[in-house]
C-alpha positions as CSV (number, residue, x, y, z in Angstrom):
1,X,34.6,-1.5,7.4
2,X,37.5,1.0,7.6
3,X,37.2,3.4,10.8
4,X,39.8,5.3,11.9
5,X,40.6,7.1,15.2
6,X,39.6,10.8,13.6
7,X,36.0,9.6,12.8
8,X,35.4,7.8,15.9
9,X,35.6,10.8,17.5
10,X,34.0,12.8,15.7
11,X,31.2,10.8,16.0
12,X,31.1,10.2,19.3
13,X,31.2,14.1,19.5
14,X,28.3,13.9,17.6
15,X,26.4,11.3,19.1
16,X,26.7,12.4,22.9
17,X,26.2,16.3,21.9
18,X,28.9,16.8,24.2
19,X,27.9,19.1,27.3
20,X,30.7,20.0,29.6
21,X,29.1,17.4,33.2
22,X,28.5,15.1,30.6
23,X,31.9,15.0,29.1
24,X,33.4,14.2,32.8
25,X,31.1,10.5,33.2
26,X,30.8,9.8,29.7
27,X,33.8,8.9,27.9
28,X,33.2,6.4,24.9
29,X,36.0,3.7,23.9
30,X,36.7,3.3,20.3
31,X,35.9,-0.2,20.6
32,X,32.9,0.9,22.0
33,X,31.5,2.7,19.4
34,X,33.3,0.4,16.6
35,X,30.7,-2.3,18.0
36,X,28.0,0.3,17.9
37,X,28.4,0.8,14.4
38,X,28.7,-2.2,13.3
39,X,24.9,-3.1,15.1
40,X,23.4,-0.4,12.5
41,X,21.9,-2.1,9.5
42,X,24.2,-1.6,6.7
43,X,22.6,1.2,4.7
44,X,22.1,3.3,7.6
45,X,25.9,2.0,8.2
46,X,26.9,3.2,4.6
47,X,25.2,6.8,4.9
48,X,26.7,7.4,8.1
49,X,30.2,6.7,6.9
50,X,29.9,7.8,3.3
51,X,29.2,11.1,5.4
52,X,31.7,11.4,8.5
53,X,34.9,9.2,6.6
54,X,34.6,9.6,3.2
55,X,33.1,13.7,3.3
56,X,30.1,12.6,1.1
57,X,27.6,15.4,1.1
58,X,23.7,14.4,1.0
59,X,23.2,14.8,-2.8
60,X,26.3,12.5,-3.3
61,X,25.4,9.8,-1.0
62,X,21.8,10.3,-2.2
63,X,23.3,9.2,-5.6
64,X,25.2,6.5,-4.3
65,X,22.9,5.0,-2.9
66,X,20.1,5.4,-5.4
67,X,17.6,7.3,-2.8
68,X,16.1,10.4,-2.3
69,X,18.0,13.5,-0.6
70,X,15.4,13.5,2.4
71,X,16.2,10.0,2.7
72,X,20.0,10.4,3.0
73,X,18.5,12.8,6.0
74,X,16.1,10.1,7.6
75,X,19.1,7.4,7.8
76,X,21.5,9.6,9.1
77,X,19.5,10.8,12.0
78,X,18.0,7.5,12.5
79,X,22.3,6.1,12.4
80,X,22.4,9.0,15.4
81,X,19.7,8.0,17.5
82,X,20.5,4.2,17.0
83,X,23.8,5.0,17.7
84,X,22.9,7.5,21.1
85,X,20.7,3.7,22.2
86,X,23.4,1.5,21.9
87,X,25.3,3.6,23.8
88,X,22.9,4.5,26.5
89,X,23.4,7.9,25.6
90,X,20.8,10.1,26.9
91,X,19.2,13.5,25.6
């Protein structure tokens, strides 16, 4: 798995919903969320960074990976909130 520095954070922009007294405590290492990724199970893994690396937009990934649109939406936000648990990011 290829992740580079611009995607990490961007998704741990994503992840934390950065909010300004949040921003000051919570800083996430790359390695940090490298490991966090690479807990997901590997479709949710493959949605996520068909999405944030490679651009993909639903209907492409949906393709990709043989599944439904709305199921391209279910593993991405279940990649976010798996992601926001190994993290012990709160909401």
């Amino acid at each position: 798995m290829t992740i580079d520095s611009e995607l990490l954070d961007q998704m741990a922009d994503e992840v934390i919903d950065l909010r300004p007294e949040e921003t000051a405590t919570r800083l996430l290492s790359e390695q940090e969320l490298m490991d966090a990724v690479a807990r997901l199970p590997p479709i949710l893994q493959a949605a996520l960074l068909l999405q944030k690396r490679d651009g993909y937009s639903y209907k492409e990934i949906a393709r990709k990976l043989k599944v439904s649109e709305r199921k391209v939406e279910s593993y991405l936000t279940e990649a976010k909130l798996r992601l926001q648990t190994l993290l012990g990011v709160k909401e």
